[in-house]
Z-matrix of the N, CA and C atoms (Angstrom, degrees):
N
C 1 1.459
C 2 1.525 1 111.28
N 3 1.171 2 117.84 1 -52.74
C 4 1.481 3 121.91 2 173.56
C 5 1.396 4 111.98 3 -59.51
N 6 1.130 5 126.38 4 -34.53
C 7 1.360 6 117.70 5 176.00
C 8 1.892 7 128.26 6 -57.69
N 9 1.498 8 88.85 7 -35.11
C 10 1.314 9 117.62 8 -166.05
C 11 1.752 10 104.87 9 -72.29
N 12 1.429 11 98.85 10 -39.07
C 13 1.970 12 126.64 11 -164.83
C 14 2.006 13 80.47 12 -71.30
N 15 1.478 14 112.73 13 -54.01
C 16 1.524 15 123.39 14 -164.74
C 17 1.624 16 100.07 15 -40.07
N 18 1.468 17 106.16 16 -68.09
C 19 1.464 18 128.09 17 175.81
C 20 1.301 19 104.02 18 -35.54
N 21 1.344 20 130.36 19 -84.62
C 22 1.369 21 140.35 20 -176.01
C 23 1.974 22 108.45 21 -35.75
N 24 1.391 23 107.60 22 -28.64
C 25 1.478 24 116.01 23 159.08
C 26 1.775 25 119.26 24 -22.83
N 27 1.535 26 81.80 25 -67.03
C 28 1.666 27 114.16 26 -167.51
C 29 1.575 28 112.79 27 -42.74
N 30 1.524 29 115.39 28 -24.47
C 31 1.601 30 113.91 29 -174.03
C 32 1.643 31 103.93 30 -102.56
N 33 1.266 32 101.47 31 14.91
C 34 1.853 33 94.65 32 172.79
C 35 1.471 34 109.91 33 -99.50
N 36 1.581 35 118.08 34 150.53
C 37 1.167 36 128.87 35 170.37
C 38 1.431 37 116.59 36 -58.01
N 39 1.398 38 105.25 37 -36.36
C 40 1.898 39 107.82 38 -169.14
C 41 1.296 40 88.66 39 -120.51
N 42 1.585 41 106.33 40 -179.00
C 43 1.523 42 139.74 41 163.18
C 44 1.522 43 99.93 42 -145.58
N 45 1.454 44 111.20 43 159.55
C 46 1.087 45 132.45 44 160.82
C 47 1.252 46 131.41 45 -113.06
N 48 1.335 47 141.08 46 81.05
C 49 0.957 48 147.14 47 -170.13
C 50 1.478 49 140.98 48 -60.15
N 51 1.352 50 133.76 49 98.82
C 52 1.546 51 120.62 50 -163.09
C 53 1.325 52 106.20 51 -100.41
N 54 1.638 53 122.79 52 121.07
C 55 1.474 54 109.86 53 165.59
C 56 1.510 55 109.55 54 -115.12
N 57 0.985 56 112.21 55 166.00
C 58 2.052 57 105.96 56 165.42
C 59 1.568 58 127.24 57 -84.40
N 60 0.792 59 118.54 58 -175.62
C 61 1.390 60 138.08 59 -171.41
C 62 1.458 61 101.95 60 -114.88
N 63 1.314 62 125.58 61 156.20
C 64 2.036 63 121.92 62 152.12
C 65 1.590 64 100.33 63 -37.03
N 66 1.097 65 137.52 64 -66.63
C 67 1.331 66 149.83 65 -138.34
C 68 1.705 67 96.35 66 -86.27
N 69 1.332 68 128.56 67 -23.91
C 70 1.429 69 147.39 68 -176.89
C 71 1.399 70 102.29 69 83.57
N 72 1.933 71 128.82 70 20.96
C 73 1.646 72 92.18 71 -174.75
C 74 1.831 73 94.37 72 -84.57
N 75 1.295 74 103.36 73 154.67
C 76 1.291 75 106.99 74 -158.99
C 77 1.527 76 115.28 75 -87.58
N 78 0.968 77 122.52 76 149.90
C 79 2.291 78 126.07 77 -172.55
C 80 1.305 79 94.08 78 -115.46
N 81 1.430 80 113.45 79 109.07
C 82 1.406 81 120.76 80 133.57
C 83 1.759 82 135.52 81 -78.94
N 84 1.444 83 94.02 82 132.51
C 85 1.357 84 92.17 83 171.18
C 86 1.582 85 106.63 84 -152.84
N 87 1.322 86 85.91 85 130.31
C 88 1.912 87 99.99 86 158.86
C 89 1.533 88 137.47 87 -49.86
N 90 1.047 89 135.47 88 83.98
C 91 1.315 90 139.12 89 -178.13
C 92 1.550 91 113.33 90 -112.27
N 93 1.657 92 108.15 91 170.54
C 94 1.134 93 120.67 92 -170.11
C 95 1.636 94 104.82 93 -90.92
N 96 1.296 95 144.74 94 170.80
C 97 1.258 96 136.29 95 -163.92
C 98 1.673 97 93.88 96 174.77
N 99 1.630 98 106.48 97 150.18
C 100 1.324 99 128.60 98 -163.08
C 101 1.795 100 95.24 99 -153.56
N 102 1.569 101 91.12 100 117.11
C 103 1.644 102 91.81 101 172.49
C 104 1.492 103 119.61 102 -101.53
N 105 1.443 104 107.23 103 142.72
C 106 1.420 105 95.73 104 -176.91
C 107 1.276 106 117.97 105 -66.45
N 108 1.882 107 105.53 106 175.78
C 109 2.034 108 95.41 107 -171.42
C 110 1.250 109 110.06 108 -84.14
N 111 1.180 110 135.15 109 41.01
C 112 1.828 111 139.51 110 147.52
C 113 1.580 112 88.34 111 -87.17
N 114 1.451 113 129.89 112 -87.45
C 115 1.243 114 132.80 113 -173.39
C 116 1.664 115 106.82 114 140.49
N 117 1.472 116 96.52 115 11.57
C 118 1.997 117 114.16 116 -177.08
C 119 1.040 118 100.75 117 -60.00
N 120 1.218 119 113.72 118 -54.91
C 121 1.455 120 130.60 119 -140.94
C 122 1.578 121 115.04 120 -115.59
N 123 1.341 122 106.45 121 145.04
C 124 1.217 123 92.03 122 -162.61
C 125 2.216 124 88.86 123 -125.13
N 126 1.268 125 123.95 124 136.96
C 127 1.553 126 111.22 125 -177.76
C 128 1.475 127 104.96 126 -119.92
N 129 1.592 128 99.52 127 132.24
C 130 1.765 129 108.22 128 173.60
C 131 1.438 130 101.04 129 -110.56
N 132 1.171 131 113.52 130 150.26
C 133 1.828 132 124.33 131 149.45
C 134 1.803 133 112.03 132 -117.99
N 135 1.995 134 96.12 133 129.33
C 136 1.321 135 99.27 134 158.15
C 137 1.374 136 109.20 135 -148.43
N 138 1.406 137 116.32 136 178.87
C 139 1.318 138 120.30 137 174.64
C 140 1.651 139 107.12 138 -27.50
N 141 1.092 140 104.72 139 156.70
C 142 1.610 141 92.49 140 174.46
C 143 1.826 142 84.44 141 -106.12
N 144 0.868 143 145.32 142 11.89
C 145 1.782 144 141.41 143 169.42
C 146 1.581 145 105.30 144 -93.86
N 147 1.503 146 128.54 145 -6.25
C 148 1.043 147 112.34 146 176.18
C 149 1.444 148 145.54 147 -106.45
N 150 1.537 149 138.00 148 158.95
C 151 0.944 150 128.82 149 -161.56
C 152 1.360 151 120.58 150 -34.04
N 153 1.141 152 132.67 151 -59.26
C 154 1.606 153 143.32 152 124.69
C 155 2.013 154 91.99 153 45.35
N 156 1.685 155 71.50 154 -89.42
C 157 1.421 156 88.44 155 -166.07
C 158 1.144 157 125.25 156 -71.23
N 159 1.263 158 129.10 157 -29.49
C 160 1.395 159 131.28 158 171.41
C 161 1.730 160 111.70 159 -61.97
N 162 0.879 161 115.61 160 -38.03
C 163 1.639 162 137.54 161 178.95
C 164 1.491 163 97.26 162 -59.67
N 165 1.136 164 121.92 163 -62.41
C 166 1.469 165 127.57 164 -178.17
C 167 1.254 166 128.54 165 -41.30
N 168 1.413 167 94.72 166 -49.48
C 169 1.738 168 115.25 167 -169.78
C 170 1.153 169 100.62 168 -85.33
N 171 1.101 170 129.67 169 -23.30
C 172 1.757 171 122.91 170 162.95
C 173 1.532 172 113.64 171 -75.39
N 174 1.292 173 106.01 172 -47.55
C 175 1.396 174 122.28 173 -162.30
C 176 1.817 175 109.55 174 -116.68
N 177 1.634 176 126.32 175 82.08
C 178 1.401 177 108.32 176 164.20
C 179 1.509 178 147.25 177 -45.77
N 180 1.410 179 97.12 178 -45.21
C 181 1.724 180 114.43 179 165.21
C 182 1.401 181 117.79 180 -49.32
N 183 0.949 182 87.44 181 113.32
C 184 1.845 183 116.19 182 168.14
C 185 1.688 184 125.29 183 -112.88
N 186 1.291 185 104.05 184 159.93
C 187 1.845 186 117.08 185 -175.86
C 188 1.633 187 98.12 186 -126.37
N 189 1.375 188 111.94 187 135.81
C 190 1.453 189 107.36 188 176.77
C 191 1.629 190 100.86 189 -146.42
N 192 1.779 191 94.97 190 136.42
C 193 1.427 192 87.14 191 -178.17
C 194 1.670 193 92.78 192 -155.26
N 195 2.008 194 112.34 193 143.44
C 196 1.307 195 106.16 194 -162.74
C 197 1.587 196 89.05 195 -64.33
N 198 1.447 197 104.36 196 178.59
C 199 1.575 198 106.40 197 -170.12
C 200 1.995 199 82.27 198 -171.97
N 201 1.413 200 115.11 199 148.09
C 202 1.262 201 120.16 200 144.84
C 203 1.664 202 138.64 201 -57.34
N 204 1.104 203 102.64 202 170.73
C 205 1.878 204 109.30 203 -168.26
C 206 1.454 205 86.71 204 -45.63
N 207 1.344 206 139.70 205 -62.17
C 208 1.337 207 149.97 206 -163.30
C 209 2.158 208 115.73 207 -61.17
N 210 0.881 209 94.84 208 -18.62
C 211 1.419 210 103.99 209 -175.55
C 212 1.228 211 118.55 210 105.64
N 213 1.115 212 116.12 211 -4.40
C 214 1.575 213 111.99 212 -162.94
C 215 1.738 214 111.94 213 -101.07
N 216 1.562 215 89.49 214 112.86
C 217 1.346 216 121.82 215 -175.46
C 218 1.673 217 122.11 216 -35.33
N 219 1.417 218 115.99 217 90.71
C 220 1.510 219 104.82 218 174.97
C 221 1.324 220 129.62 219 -91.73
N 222 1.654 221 117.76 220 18.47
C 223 1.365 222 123.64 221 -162.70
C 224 1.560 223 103.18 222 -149.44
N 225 1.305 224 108.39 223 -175.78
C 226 1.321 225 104.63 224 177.13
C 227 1.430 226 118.47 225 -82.22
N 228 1.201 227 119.97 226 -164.98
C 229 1.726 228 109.89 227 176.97
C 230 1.793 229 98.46 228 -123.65
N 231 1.064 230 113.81 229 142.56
C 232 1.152 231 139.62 230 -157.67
C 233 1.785 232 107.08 231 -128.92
N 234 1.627 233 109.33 232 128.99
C 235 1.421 234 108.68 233 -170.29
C 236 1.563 235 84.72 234 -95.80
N 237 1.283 236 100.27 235 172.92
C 238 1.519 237 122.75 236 -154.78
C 239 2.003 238 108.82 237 -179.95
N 240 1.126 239 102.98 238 161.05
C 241 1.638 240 120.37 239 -172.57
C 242 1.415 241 112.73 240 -142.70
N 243 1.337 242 100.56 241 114.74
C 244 1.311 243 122.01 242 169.26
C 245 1.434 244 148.04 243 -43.64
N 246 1.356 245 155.29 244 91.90
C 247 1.482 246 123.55 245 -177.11
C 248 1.816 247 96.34 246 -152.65
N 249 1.334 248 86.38 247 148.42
C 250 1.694 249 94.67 248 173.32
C 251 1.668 250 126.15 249 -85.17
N 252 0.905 251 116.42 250 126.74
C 253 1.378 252 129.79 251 159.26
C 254 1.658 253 132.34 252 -45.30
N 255 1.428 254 111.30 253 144.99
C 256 1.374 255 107.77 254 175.43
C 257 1.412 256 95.94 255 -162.22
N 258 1.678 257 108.17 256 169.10
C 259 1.103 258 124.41 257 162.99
C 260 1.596 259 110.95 258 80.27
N 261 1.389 260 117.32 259 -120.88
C 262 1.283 261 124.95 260 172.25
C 263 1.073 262 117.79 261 -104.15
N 264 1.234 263 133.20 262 -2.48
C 265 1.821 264 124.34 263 143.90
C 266 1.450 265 95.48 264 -77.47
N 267 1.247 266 150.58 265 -50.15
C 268 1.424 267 111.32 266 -161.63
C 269 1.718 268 98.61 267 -55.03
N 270 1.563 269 114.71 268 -70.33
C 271 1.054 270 97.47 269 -163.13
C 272 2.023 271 145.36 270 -24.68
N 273 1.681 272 82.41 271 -30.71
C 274 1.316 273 97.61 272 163.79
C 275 0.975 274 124.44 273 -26.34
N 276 1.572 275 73.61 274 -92.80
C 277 1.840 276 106.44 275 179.16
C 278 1.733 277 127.05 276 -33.40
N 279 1.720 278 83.27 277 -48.16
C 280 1.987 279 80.45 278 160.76
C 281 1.060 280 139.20 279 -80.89
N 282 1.352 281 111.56 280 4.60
C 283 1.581 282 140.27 281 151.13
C 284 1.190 283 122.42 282 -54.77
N 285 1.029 284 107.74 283 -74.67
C 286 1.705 285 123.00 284 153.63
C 287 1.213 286 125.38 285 -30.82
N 288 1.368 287 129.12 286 -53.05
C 289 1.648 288 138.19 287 171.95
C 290 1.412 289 114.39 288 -63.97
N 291 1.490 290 102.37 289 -38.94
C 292 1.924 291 108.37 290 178.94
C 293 1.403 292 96.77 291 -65.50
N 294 1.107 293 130.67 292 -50.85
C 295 1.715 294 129.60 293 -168.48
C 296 1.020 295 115.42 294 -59.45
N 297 1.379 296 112.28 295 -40.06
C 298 1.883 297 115.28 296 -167.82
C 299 1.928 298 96.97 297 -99.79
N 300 1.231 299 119.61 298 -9.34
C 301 1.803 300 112.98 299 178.11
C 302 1.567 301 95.54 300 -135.34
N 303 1.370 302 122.16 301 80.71
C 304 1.435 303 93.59 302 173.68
C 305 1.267 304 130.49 303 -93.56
N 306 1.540 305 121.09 304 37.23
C 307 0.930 306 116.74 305 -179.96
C 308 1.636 307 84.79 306 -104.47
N 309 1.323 308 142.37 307 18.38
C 310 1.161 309 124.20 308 144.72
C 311 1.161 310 130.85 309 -33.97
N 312 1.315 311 112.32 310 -37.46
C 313 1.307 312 109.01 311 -157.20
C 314 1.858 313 114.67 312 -64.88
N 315 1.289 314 114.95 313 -10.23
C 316 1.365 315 125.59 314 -173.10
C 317 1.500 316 84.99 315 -83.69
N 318 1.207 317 168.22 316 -78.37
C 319 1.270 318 175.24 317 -78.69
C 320 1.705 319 93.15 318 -145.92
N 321 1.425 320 133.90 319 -15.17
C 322 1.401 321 112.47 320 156.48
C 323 1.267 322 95.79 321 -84.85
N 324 1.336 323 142.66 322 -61.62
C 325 1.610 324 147.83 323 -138.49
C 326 1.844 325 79.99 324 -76.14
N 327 1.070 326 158.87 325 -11.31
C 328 1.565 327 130.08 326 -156.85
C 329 2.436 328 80.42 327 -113.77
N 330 1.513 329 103.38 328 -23.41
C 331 1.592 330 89.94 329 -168.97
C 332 1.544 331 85.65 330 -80.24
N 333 1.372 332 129.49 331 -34.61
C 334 1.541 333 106.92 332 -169.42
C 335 1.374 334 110.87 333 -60.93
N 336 1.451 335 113.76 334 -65.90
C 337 1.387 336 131.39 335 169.67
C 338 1.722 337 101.22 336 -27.12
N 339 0.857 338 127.60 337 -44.52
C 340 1.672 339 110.34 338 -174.91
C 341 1.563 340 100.55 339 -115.16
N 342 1.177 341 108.32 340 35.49
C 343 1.797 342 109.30 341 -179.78
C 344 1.785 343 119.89 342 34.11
N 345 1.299 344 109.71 343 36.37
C 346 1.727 345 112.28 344 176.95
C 347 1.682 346 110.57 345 -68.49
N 348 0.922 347 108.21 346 135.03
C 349 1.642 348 102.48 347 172.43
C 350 1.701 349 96.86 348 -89.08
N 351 1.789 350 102.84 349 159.21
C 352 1.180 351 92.72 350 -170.12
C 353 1.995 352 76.25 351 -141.82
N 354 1.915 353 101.90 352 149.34
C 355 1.319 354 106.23 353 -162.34
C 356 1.580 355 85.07 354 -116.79
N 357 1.583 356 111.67 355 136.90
C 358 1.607 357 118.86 356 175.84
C 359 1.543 358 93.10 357 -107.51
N 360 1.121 359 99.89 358 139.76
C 361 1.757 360 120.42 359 177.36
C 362 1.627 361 112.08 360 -128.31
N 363 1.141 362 81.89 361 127.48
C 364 1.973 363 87.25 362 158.78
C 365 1.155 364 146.96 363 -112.69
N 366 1.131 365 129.56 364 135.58
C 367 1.351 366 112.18 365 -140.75
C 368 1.626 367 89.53 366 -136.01
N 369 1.685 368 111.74 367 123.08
C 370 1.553 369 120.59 368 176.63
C 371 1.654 370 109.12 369 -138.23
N 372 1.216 371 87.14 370 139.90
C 373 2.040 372 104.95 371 175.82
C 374 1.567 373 109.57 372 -24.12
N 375 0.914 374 105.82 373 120.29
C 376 1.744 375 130.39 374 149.12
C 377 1.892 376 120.14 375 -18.54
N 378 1.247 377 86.61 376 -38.01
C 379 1.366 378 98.67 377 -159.96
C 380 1.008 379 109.17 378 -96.99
C-alpha cells in the first residue's frame, strides 16, 4: 500500500519534507521534487550548506507528504530514506527537476554565478 501511495507522490507539484534535528524535533520543509520514470524515487536539489543537508548526513530517515507551494500538508506522511547523489545520477536527477520546474534555471545560473554547490538527494519508500 505504501508503495503504491509513494507512486501516486510523483504527480504532485510539491513535497514536504521532514528531517530531524540531534534532539529529533523534526524540520519541515516544502520543496520542489522530480520522480524518476520507475516512480521509486523521488529527487530534491539544495544548497549543499543547508540544514537539509547536515540533518541528512547524520540522520537518513525521512517523512514525505504532498503539501502546497506554502507547506501545508494535503496528504498523509509517508516514511522514506535518504541518500545523496553523484556522478551520473545526479546529473539526471537535475535533469529531471529542470524539466518538471523550468524556471529553475534562474536558481542554477545565480549558484554558478556565486559558485554555491548544490547537493541532489534521493529520496525512496521506507518500505
Amino acid at each position: 500500500m505504501t508503495t503504491v501511495a509513494w507512486k501516486q507522490l510523483g504527480s504532485e507539484k510539491y513535497i514536504n519534507v521532514e528531517t530531524y534535528r540531534r534532539d529529533g524535533t523534526p524540520v519541515r520543509t516544502p520543496i520542489w521534487f522530480a520522480a524518476d520514470p520507475s516512480g521509486n524515487e523521488f529527487y530534491i536539489s539544495t544548497p549543499a550548506s543547508s540544514g537539509k543537508v547536515k540533518r541528512i548526513r547524520r540522520y537518513p530517515r525521512v517523512r514525505v507528504a504532498a503539501c502546497d507551494f506554502s507547506g501545508n500538508v494535503k496528504g498523509a506522511w509517508l516514511a522514506g530514506e535518504a541518500r545523496f547523489c553523484d556522478g551520473e545520477e545526479a546529473r539526471r536527477a537535475g535533469q529531471l527537476l529542470n524539466r518538471k520546474y523550468p524556471s529553475k534555471i534562474i536558481f542554477n545560473i545565480a549558484a554558478f554565478l556565486f559558485r554555491r554547490k548544490r547537493a541532489l538527494i534521493a529520496l525512496r519508500s521506507a518500505d
